[in-house]
N, C-alpha and C positions, 0 to 999 in steps of 0.2 A: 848426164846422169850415168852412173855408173853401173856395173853388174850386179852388184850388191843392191842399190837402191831398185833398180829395174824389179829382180827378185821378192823383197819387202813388199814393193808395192803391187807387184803381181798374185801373195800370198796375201795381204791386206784385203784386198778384190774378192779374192775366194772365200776368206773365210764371212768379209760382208757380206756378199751372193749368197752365198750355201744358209747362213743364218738366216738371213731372209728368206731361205725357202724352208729351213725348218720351221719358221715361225707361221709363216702363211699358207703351209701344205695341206692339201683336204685329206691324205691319210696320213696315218697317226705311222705307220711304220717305215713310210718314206720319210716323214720328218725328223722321225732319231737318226736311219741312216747319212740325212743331211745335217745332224747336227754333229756325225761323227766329224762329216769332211771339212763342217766349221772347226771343231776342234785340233784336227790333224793340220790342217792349214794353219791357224794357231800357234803350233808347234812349231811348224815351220817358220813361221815368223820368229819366232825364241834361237830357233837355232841361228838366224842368218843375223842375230843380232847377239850372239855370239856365248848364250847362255844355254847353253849344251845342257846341263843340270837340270834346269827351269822346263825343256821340250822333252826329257825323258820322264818326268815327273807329270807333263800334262799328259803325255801319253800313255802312261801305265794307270795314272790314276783316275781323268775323267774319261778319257778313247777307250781304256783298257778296264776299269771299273762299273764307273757311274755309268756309260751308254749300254756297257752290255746288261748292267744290272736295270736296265729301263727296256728292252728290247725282252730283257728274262720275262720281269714283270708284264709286257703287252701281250707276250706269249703263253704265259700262267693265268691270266686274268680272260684270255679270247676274247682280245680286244676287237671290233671288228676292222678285215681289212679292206675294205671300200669306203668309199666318202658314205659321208653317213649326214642326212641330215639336222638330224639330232644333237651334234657337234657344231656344226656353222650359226654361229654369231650372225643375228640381224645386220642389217647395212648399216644404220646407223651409229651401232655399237664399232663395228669394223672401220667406220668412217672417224669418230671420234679417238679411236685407238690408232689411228695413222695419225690426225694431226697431235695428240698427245705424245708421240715419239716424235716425230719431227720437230714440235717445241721443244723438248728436254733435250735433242739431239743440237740441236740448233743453240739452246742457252748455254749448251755446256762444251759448243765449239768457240761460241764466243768470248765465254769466260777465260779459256786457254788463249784464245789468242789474245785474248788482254793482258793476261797475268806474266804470258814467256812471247813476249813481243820481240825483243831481241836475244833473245836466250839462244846459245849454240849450245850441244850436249855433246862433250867428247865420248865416248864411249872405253869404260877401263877395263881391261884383260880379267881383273882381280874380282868386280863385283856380279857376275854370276858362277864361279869358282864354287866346285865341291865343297872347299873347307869353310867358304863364310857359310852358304845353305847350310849347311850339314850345323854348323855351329847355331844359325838360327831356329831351324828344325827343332835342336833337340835341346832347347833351352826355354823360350819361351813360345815357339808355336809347339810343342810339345801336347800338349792336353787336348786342344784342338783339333790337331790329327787325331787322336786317340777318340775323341768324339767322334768324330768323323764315318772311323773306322766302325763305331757301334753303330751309330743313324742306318749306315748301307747294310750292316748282317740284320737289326729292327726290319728295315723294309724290305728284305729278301725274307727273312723269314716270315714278315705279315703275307708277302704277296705267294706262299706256296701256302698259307691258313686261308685266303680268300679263293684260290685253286682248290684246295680240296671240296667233294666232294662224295655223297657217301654214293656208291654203287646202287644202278636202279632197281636190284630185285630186294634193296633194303631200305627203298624212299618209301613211307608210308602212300597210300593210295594210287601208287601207279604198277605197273604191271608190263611184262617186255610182250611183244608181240613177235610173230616166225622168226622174222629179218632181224630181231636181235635189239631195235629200237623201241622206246620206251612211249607206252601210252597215256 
């Protein structure tokens, strides 16, 4: 195995570890931060396989966009941060949701290994290249992005509407006490 595959498979690792623990984490703001390190591992995987383009793109737009716009929102919303019971799934639902991933992970290794059983995949300089993206980008993913773009300022701007609040010497029936805190 070489340096290159060592690498791959070492950032493969991480970013199935880290996803695994965003997925399964009891607070909600340790799980985006590990979903950043799935994402950034990610990256790295893109880069070591040699589409530079493709890991600056994941990184500005889901590391550098969508996580921080999900951390904004936990932080505008005061989400809480301790496990909270409230949030934990029965056992049985939790049990059901492991072997329903391990089926669909499992059909869908199998299917690949049936489909590229002998398949070797060179790898071309040319296909993650600035000009083909860039060409694909803004031709037919085009409008997509541009959706995109609207969906994240919608739930940035929904999630400082559900932050707001009116000040408490202007909530009907309550009243501040010495200490500044509201009765």
């Amino acid at each position: 195995m070489s340096g290159p595959d060592l690498l791959l498979t070492a950032l493969a690792l991480l970013a199935a570890a880290s996803g695994l623990l965003a997925v399964t984490g009891s607070r909600v703001v340790h799980c985006a931060l590990w979903l950043v390190v799935s994402l950034g591992a990610l990256a790295g995987v893109y880069l070591v396989l040699g589409a530079e383009v493709v890991a600056l793109v994941q990184l500005l737009v889901y590391v550098g966009a969508v996580v921080v716009l999900v951390i904004f929102a936990l932080m505008l919303t005061r989400a809480p941060v301790e496990p909270s019971d409230r949030l934990d799934a029965p056992k049985g639902q939790k049990l059901a949701a492991v072997v329903a991933g391990i089926s669909v992970g499992g059909i869908l290794a199998g299917t690949l290994i049936y489909a590229l059983q002998d398949l070797t995949v060179k790898v071309q300089g040319e296909q993650g290249s600035a000009r083909n993206i860039g060409r694909a980008v803004f031709s037919g993913w085009l409008l997509p992005f541009e959706l995109l773009s609207v969906l994240l300022l919608a739930a940035l701007v929904a999630a400082i509407a559900v932050s707001r609040h009116l000040p408490a010497e202007k909530r009907p029936g309550q009243s501040l006490t010495e200490d500044g805190g509201v009765q």
